[in-house]
C-alpha positions as CSV (number, residue, x, y, z in Angstrom):
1,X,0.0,0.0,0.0
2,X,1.6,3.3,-0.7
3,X,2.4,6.2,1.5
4,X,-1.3,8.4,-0.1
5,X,-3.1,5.5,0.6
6,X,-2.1,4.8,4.1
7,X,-2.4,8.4,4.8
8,X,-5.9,8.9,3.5
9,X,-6.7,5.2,5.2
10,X,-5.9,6.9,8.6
11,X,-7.9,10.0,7.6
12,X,-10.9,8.3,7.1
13,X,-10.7,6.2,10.2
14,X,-10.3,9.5,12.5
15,X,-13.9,11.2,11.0
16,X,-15.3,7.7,11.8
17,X,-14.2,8.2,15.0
18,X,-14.5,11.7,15.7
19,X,-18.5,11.0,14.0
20,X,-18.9,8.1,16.4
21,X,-18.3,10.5,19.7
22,X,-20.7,13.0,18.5
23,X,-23.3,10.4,17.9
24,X,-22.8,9.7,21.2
25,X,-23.0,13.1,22.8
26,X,-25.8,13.5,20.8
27,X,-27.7,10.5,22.1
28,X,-26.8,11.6,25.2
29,X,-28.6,14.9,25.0
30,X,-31.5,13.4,23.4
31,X,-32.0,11.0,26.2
32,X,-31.7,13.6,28.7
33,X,-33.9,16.1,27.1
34,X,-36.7,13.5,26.5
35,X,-36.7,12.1,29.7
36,X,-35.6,8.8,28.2
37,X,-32.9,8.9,31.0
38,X,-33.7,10.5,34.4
39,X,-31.6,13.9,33.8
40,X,-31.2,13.9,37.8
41,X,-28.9,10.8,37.1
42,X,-27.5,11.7,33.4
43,X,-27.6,15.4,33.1
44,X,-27.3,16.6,29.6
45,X,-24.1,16.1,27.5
46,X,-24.1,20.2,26.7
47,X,-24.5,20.5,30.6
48,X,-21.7,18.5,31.3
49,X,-19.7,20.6,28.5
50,X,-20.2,23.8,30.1
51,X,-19.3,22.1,33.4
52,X,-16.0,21.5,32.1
53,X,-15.1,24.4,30.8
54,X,-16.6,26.1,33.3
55,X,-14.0,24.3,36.0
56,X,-10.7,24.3,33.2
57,X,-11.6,28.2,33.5
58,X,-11.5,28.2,37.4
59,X,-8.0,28.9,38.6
60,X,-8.1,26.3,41.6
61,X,-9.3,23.5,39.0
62,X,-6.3,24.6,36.8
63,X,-3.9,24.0,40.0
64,X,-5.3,20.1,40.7
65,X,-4.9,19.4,36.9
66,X,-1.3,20.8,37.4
67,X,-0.7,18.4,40.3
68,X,-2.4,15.3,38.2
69,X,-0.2,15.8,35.7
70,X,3.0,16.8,37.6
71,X,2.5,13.6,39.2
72,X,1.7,11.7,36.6
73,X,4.7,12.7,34.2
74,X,6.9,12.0,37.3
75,X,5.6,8.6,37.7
76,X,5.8,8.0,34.4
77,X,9.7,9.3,33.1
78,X,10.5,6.8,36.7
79,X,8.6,3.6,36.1
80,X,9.4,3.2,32.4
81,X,12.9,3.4,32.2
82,X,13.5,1.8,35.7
83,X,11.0,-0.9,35.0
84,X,12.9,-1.7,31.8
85,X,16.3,-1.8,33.2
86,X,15.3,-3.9,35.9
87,X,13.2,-6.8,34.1
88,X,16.5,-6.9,31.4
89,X,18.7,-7.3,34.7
90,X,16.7,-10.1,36.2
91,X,16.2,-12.0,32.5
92,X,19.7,-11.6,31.9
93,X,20.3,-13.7,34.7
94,X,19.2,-17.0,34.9
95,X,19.5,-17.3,39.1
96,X,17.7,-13.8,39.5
97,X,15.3,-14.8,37.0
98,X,14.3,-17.9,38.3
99,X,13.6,-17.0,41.3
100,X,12.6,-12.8,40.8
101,X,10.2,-13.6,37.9
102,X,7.4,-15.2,39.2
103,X,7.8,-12.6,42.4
104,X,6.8,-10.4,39.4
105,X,4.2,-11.9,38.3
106,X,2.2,-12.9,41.4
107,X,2.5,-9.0,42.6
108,X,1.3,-7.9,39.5
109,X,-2.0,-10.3,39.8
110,X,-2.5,-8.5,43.2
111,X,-5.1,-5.5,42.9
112,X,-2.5,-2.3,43.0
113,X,-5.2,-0.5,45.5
114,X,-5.0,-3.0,48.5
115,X,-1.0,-1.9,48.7
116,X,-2.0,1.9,49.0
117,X,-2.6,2.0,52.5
118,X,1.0,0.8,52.9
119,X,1.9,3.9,50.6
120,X,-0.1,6.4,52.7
121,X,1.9,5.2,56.0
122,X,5.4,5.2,54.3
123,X,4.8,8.7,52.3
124,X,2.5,10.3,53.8
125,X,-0.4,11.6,51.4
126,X,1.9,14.2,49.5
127,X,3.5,14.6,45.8
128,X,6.0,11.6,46.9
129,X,3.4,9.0,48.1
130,X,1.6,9.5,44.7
131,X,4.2,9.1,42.5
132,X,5.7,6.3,44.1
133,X,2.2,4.4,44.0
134,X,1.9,5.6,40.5
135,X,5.5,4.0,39.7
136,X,4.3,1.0,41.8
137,X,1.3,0.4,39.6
138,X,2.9,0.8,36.2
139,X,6.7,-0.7,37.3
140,X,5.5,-4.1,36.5
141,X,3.8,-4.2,33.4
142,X,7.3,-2.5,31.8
143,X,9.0,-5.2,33.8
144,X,7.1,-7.9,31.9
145,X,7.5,-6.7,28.9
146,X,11.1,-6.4,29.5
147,X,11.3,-10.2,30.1
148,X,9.4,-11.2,26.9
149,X,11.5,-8.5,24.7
150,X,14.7,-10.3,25.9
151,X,13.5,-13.8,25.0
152,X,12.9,-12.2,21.4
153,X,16.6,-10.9,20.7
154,X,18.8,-13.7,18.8
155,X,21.0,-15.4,20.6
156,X,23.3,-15.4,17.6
157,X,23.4,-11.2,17.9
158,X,24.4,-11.9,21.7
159,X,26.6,-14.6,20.9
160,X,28.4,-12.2,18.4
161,X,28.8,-9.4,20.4
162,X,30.1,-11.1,23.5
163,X,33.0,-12.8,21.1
164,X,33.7,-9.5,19.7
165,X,34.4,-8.9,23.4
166,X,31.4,-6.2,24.1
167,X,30.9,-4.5,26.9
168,X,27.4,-5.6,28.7
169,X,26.9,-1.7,28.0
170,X,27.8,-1.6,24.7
171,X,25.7,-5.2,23.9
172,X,22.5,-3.0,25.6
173,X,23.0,-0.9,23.1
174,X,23.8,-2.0,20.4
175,X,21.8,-5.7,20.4
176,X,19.3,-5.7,23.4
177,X,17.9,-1.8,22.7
178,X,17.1,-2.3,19.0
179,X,16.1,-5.8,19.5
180,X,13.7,-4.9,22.1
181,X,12.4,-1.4,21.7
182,X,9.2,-3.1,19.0
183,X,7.7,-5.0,22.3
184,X,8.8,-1.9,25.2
185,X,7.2,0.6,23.0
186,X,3.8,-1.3,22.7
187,X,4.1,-1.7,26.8
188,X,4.9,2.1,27.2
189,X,1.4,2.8,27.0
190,X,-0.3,0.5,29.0
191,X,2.1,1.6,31.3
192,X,0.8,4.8,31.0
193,X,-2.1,4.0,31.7
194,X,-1.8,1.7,34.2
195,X,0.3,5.1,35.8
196,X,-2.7,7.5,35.4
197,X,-5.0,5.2,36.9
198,X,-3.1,4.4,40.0
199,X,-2.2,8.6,40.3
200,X,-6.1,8.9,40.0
201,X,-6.7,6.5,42.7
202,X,-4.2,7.8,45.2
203,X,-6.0,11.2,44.9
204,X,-9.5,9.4,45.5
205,X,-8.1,7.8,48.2
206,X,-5.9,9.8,50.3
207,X,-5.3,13.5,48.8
208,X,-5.8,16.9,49.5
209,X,-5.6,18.1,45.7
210,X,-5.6,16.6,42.3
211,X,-8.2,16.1,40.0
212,X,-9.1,12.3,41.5
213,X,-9.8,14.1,44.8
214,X,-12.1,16.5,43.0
215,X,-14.0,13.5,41.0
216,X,-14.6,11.9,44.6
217,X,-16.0,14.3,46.5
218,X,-18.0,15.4,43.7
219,X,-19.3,11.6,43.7
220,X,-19.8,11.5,47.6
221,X,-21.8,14.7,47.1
222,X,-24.1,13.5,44.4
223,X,-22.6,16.9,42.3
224,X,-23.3,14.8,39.0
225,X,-22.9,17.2,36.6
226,X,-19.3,18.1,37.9
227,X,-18.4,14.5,38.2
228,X,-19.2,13.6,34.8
229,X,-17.8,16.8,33.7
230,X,-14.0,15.7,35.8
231,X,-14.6,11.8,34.1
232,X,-14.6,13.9,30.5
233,X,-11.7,15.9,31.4
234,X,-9.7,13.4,32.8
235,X,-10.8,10.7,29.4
236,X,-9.4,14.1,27.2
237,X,-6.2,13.8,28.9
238,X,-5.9,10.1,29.1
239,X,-6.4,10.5,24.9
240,X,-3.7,13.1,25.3
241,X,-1.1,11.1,26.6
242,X,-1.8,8.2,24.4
243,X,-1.3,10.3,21.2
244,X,1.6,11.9,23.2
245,X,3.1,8.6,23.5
246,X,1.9,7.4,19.6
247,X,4.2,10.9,18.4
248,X,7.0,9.3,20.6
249,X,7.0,6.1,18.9
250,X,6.3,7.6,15.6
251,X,10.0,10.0,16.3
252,X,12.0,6.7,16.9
253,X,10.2,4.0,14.9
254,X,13.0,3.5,12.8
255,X,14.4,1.0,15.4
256,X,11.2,-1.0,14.8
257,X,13.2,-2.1,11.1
């Protein structure tokens, strides 16, 4: 398929989309209007639009959206690169792996939320306590994908570069990096969003600011149309960082060849 094609493919497939989320904001009004759906429980979707814009233009809103993101960025430039490093450290070892991998594994089948208490006692419920549970929540996914993009680089590569006398520095980067950076950049967003969701739920939990403490108290206070209006802005920014993260990929994609 040529370059045109693929473009204009990829055109078309965002107006379907972008016509999809207007036919559903516009079902949504429709419902509400007509009583279809109890507006008390679903206010309008133009309701819940000029709720958010109403609360992006309120300069305390703007300051919890900066701490969300602060911490979420934080989180996220940590966990990444650390969980990376860490699950090629354990694979590369056969002792550490057999024993540290299905550690891994186990902690990462454990709901993330039941560990947050611990958090709140260590950290205290500041910046530090939710970026840490942020790195906590998306550490392991990175760490996972780690050990599968290490079983995928040739041994022949490894056994090449260690007869050429490498350095374990120079073999990261020159065999394991290329080798691996297809399967870490598909994991980079799930970490992602695994980070944001664990961020969010710190707030809820324990916080004093941030954009998940807004959304609960607005949900313990029955405020519908300003929790449905935080849900929107934080599903806008959740889109945001995903096509952050798709520009990333696209920038270095060439190790994907």
């Amino acid at each position: 398929m040529s370059k045109v094609s693929t473009q204009a493919s990829a055109s078309a497939d965002r107006y379907v989309r972008a016509a999809i989320v207007v036919a559903l904001f516009v079902a949504w009004e429709i419902a509400s209007r007509t009583g279809l759906v109890d507006a008390r429980l679903l206010p309008p979707a133009s309701t819940v639009l000029a709720t958010a814009g109403e609360l992006v233009a309120t300069p305390a809103f703007r300051n919890h959206l900066w701490t969300t993101l602060a911490q979420t960025l934080a989180a996220f430039v940590i966990a990444v690169p650390l969980g990376a490093i860490l699950g090629l450290l354990i694979a590369e070892n056969r002792y550490a792996s057999e024993v540290l991998k299905p550690l891994v594994f186990f902690v990462f089948s454990i709901p993330k939320s039941i560990f947050l208490p611990m958090f709140i006692l260590a950290f205290g419920i500041g910046f530090g306590q939710k970026v840490a549970f942020g790195v906590f929540s998306a550490i392991f996914i990175m760490m996972m994908t780690a050990f599968a993009a290490v079983e995928s680089v040739k041994r022949e590569h490894l056994m090449v570069a260690r007869v050429m006398g490498a350095r374990f520095s120079q073999t990261v980067r020159n065999v394991y990096a290329p080798s691996m950076a297809p399967v870490l950049l598909e994991a980079v967003r799930l970490a992602m969003i695994f980070n944001f969701t664990g961020i969010l739920l710190a707030e809820m939990y324990a916080s004093r600011t941030g954009i998940g403490n807004q959304i609960g108290l607005w949900g313990q206070s029955f405020m519908l149309d300003r929790l449905l209006a935080g849900i929107l802005i934080v599903s806008v920014l959740a889109i945001l960082f995903n096509e952050g993260i798709r520009v990333i990929e696209t920038r270095i994609g060439h190790w994907r060849t």
